[in-house]
Every structure is written in C-alpha cells, then in structure tokens.
N, CA and C atoms as an extended XYZ file, in Angstrom:
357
Properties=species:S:1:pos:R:3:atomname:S:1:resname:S:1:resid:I:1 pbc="F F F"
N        58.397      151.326      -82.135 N   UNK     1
C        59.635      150.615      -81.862 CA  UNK     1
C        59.395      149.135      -81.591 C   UNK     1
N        58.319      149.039      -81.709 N   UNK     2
C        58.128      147.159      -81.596 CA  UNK     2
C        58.453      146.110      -82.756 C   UNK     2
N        59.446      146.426      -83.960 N   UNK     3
C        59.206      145.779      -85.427 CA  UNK     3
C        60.183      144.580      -84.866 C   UNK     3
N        60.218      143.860      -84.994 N   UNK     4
C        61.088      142.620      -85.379 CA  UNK     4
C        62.456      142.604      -85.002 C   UNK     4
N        63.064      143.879      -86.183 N   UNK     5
C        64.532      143.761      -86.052 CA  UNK     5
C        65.169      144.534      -84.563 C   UNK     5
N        64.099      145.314      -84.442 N   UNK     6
C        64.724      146.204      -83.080 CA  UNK     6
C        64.296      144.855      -81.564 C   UNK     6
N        63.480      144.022      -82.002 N   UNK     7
C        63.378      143.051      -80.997 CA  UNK     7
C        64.487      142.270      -81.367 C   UNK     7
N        65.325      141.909      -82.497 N   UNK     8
C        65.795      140.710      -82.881 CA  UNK     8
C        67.439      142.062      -81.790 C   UNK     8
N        67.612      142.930      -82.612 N   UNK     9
C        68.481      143.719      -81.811 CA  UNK     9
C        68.417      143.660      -80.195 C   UNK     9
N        67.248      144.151      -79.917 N   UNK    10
C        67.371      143.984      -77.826 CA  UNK    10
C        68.068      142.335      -77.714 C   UNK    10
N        67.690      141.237      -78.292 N   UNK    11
C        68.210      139.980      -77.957 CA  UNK    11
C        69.539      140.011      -78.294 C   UNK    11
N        69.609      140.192      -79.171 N   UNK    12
C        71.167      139.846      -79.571 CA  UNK    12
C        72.443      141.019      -78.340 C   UNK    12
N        72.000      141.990      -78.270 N   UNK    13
C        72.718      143.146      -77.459 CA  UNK    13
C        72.807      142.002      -75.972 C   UNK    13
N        71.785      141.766      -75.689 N   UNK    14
C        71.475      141.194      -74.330 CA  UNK    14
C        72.514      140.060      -74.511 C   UNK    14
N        72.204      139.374      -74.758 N   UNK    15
C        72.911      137.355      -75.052 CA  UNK    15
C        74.112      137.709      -74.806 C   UNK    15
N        74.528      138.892      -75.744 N   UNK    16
C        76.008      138.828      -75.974 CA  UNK    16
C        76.695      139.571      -74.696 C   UNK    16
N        75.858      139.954      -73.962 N   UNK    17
C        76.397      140.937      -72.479 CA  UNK    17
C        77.151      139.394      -71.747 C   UNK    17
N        75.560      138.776      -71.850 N   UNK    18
C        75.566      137.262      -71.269 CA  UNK    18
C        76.959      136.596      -71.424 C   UNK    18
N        77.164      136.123      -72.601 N   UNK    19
C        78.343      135.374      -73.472 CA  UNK    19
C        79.741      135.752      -73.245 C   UNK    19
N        79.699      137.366      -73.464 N   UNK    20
C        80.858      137.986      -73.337 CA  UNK    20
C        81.564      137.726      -71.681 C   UNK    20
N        80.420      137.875      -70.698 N   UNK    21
C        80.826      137.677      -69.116 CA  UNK    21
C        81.257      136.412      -68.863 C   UNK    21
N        80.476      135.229      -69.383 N   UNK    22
C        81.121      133.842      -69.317 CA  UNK    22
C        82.382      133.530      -69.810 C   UNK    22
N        82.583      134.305      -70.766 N   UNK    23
C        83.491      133.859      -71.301 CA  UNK    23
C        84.761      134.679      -70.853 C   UNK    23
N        85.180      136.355      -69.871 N   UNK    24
C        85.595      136.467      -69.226 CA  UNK    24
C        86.100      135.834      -68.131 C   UNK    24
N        85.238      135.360      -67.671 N   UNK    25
C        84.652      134.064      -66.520 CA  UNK    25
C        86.100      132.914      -66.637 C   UNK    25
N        85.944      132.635      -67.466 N   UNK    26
C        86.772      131.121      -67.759 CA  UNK    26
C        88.574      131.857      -67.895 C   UNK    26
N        88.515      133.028      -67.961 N   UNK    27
C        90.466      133.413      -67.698 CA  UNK    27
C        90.327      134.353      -66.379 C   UNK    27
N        89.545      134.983      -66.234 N   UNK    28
C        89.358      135.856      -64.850 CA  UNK    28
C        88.457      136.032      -64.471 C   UNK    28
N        88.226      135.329      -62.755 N   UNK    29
C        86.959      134.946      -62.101 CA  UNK    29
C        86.951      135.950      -61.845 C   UNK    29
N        87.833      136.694      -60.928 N   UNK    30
C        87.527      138.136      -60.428 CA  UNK    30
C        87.096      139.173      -61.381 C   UNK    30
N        87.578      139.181      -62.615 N   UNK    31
C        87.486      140.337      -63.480 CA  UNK    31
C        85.616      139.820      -63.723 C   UNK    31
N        85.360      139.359      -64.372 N   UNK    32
C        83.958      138.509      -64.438 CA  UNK    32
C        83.364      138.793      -63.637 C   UNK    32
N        83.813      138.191      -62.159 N   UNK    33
C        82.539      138.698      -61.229 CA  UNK    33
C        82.316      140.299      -61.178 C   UNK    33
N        83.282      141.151      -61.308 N   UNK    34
C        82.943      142.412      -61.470 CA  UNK    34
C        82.272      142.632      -62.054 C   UNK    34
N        82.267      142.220      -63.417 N   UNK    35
C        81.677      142.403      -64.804 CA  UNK    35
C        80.227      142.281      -64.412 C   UNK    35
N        79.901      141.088      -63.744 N   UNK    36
C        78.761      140.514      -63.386 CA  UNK    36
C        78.155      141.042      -62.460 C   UNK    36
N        78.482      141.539      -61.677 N   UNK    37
C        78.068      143.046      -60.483 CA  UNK    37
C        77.948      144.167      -61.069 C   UNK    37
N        78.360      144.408      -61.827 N   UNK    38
C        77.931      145.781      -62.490 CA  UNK    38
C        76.093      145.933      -62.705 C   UNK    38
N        75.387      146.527      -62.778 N   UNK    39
C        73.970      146.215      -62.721 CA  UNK    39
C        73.589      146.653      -64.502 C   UNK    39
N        74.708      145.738      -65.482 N   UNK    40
C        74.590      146.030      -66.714 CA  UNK    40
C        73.102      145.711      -67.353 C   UNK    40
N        72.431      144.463      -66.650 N   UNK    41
C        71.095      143.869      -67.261 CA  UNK    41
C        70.222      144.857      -66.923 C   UNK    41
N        70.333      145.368      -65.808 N   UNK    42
C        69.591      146.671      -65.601 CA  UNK    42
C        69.286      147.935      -66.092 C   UNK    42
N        70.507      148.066      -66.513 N   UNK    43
C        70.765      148.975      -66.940 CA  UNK    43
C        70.340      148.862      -68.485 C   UNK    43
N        70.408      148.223      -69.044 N   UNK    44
C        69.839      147.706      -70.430 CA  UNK    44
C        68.374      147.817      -70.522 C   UNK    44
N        67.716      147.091      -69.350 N   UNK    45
C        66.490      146.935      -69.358 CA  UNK    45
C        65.722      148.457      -69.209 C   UNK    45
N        66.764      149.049      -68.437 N   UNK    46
C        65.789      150.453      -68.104 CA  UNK    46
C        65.983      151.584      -69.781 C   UNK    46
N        67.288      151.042      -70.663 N   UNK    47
C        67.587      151.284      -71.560 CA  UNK    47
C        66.110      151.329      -72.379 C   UNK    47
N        65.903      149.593      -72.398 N   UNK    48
C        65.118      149.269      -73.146 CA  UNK    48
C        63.756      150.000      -73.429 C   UNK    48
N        63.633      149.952      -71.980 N   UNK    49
C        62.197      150.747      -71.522 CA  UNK    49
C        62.014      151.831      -71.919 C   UNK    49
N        62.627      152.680      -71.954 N   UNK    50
C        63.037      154.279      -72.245 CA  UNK    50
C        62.877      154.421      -73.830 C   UNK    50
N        63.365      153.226      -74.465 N   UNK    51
C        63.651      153.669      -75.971 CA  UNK    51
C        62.146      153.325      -76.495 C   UNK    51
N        61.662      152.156      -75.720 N   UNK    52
C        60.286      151.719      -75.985 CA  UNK    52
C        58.926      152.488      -75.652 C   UNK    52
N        59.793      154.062      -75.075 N   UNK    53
C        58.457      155.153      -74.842 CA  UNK    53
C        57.654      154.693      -73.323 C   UNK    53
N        58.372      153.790      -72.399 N   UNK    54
C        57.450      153.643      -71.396 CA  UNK    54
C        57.571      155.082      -70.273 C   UNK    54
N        56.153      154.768      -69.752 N   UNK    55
C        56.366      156.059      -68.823 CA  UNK    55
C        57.484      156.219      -67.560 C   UNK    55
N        57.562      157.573      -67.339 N   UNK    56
C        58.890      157.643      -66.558 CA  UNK    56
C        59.046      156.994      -65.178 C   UNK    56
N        57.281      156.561      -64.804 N   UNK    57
C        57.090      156.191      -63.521 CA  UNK    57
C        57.116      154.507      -63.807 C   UNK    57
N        56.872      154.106      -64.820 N   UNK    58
C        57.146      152.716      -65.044 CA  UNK    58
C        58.644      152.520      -64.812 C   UNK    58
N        59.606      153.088      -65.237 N   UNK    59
C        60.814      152.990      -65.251 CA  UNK    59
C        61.670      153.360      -63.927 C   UNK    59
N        61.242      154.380      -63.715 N   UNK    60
C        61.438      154.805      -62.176 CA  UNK    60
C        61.224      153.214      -61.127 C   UNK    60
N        60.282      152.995      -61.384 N   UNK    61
C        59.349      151.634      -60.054 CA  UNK    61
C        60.616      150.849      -60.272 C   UNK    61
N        60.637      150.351      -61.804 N   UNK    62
C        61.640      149.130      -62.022 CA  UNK    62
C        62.897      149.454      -61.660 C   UNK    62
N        63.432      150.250      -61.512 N   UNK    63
C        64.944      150.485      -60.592 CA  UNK    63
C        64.317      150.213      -59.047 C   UNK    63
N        63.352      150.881      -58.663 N   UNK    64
C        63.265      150.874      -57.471 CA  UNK    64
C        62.824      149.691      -56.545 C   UNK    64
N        61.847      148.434      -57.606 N   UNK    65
C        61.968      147.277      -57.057 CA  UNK    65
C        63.254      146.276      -57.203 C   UNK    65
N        63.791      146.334      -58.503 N   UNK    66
C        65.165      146.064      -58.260 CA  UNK    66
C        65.997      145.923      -57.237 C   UNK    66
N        66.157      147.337      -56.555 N   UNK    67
C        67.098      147.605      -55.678 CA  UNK    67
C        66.448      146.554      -54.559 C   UNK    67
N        65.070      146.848      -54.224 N   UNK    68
C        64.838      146.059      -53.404 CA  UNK    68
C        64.750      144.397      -53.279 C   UNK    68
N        64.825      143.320      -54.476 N   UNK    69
C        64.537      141.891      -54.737 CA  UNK    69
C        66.058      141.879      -54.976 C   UNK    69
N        67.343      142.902      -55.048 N   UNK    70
C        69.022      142.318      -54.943 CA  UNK    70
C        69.125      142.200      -53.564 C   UNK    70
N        68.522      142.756      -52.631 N   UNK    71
C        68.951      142.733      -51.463 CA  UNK    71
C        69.083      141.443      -50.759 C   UNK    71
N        68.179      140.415      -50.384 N   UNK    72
C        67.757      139.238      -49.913 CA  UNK    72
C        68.674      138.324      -51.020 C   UNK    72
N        68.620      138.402      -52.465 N   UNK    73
C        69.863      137.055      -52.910 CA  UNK    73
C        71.112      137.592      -52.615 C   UNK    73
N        71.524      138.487      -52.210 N   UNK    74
C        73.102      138.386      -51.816 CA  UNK    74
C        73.557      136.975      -50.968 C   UNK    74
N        72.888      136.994      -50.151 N   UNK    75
C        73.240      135.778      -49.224 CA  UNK    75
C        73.771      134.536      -49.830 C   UNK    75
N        73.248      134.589      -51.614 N   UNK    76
C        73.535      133.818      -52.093 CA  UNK    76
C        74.883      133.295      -51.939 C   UNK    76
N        75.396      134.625      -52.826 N   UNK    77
C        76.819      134.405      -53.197 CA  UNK    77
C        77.889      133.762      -51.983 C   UNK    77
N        77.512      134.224      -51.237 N   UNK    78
C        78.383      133.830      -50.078 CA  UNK    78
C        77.851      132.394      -49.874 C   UNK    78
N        77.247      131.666      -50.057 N   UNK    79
C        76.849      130.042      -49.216 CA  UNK    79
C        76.611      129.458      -50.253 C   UNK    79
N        76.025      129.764      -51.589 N   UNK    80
C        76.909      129.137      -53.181 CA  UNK    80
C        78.418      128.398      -52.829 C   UNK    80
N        79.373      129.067      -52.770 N   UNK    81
C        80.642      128.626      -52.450 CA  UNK    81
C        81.393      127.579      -50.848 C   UNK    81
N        80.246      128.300      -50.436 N   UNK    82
C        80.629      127.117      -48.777 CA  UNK    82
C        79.935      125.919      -48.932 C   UNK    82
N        78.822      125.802      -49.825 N   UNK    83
C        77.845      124.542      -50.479 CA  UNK    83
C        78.493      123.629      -51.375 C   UNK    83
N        79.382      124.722      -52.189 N   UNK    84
C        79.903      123.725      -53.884 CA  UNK    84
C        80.852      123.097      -53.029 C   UNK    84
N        81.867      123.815      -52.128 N   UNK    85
C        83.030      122.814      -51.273 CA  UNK    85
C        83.016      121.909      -50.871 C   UNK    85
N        81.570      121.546      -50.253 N   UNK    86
C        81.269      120.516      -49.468 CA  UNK    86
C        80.409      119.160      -50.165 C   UNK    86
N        79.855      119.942      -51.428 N   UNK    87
C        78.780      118.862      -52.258 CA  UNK    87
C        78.616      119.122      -53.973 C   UNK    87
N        78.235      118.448      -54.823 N   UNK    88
C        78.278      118.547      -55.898 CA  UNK    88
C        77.426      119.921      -56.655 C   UNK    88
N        78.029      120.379      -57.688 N   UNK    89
C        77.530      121.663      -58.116 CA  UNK    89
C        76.185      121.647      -58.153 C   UNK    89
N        75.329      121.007      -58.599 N   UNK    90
C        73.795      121.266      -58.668 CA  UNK    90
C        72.717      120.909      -57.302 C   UNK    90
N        73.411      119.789      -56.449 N   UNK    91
C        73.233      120.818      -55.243 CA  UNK    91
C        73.429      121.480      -54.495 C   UNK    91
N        74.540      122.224      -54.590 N   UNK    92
C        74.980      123.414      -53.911 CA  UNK    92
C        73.558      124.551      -54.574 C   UNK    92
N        73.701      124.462      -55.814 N   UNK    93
C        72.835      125.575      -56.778 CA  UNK    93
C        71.602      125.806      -56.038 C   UNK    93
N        70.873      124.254      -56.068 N   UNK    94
C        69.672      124.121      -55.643 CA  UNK    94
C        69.587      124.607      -54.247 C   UNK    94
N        70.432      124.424      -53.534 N   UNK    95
C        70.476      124.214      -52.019 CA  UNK    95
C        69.921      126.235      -51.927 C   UNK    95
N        71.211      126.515      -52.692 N   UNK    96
C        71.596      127.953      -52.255 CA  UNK    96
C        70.292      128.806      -53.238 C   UNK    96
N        69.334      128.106      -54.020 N   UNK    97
C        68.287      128.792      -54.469 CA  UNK    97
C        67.430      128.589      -53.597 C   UNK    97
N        67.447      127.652      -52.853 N   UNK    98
C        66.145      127.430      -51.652 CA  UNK    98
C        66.286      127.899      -50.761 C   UNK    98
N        67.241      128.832      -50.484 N   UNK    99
C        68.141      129.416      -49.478 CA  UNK    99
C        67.658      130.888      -49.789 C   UNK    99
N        67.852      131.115      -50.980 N   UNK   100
C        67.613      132.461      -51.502 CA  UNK   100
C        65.856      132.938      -51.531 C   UNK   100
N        65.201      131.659      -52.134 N   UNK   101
C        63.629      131.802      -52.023 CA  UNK   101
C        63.051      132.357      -50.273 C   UNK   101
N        63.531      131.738      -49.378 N   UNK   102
C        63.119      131.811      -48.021 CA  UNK   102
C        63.736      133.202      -47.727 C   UNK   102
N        65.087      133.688      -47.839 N   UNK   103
C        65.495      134.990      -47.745 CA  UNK   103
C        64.550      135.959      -47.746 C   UNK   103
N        64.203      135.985      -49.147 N   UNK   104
C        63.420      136.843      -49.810 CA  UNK   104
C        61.800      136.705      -49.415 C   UNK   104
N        61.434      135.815      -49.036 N   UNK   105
C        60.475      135.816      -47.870 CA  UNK   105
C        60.064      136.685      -46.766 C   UNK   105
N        61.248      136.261      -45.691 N   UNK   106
C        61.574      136.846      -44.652 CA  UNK   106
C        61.834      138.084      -45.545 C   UNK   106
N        62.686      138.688      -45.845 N   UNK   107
C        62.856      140.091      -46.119 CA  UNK   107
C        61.787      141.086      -46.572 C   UNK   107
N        60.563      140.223      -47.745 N   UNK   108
C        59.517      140.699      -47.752 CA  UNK   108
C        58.529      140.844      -46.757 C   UNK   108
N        58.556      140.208      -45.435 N   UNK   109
C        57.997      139.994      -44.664 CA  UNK   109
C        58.427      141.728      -43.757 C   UNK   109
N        59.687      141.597      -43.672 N   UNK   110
C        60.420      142.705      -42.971 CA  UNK   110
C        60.510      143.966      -43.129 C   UNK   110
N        60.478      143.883      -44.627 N   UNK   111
C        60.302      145.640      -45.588 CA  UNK   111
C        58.983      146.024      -45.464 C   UNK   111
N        58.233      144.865      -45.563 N   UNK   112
C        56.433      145.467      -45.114 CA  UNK   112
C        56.238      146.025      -44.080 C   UNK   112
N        57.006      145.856      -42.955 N   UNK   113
C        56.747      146.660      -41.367 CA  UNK   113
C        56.852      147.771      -41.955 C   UNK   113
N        58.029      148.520      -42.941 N   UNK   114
C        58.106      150.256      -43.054 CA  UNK   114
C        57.620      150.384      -44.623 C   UNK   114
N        56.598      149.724      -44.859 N   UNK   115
C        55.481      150.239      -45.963 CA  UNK   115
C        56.160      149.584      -47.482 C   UNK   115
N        56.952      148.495      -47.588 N   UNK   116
C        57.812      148.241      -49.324 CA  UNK   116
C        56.825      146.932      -49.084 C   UNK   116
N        56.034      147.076      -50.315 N   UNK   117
C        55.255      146.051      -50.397 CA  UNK   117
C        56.386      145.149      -51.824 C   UNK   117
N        56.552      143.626      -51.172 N   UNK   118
C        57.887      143.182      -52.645 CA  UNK   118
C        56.900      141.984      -53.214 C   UNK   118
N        55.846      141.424      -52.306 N   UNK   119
C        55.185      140.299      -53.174 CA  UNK   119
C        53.439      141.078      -53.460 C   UNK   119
C-alpha cells in the first residue's frame, strides 16, 4: 500500500477535511468549530495506519498518546480569544502557543507522578 497514488489519495482526502472546515468556518463559526472538534484527523490517521498494515499496538499507542498531548492545549482555546481582543492576531497566536508549550510541560511533568511518560 505504499505506491504513489494511494499516497497522492491519503493527501488529497486529508487537505480537503482541512479546506472543507475553513471554509465552513467563514458562514458558521460554531458549526466549524464542531467540525473541528470532532477528532476527524485522528481518526483518519488511525484510518491510515490500519490500511497501511501497522500493528495493532502501534495504533492502539497513537490514540492513546493523543488523548494524552489534547489535554494540556485546551487551555488554548480559551486565552486564543481573551489575547486576539486585546492585541493583534499573530500575537495573540504566538502568545497563546507559548502558553500552550509550557502547559504541556507542566502537564508532562504531572502525568509522570502516575507513570504517562509524554516527552
């Protein structure tokens, strides 16, 4: 399953998940952000994996670190928007990615006390 067109296929399937949500985006923020919460890239990816013959424990892990590296950017979403109010979009972005890097720090720091090794 590695030829070309089935790679040229995973891209194109993907982009257009991408494209299609933005472009939701621009008539309904709410409908979009749903869209965008859905754990569709994930779900693709574990797709991917599966069709590509990986083992079940490879695939298994990757949901299961997942779950754990969404936890710590949530914070995002919420201080993204209290950032853009107050200052121009790219540094709000930046602000709230440097925000998110340290999260995920601390949280890796925190999940290690009960054995989730995340870095």
């Amino acid at each position: 399953m590695g030829s070309i067109s089935f790679l040229a296929t995973k891209y194109l399937i993907t982009a257009a998940l991408v494209v299609i949500i933005s472009e939701v985006v621009k008539y309904t923020g709410k409908f979009g952000a749903l869209i965008a919460a859905l754990p569709m890239v994930t779900v693709l990816v574990l797709v991917w994996l599966y069709i590509e013959g990986q083992p079940d424990e490879r695939i298994s892990e990757h949901a299961w670190y997942t779950f754990w590296y969404v936890v710590p950017t949530l914070p995002m979403f919420l201080i993204f928007p209290f950032l853009m109010s107050r200052m121009n979009f790219w540094l709000a972005l930046g602000a709230s990615a440097a925000i998110t890097v340290v999260s995920f720090g601390l949280f890796a720091l925190l999940v290690r006390q009960v054995g989730i090794d995340l870095l």
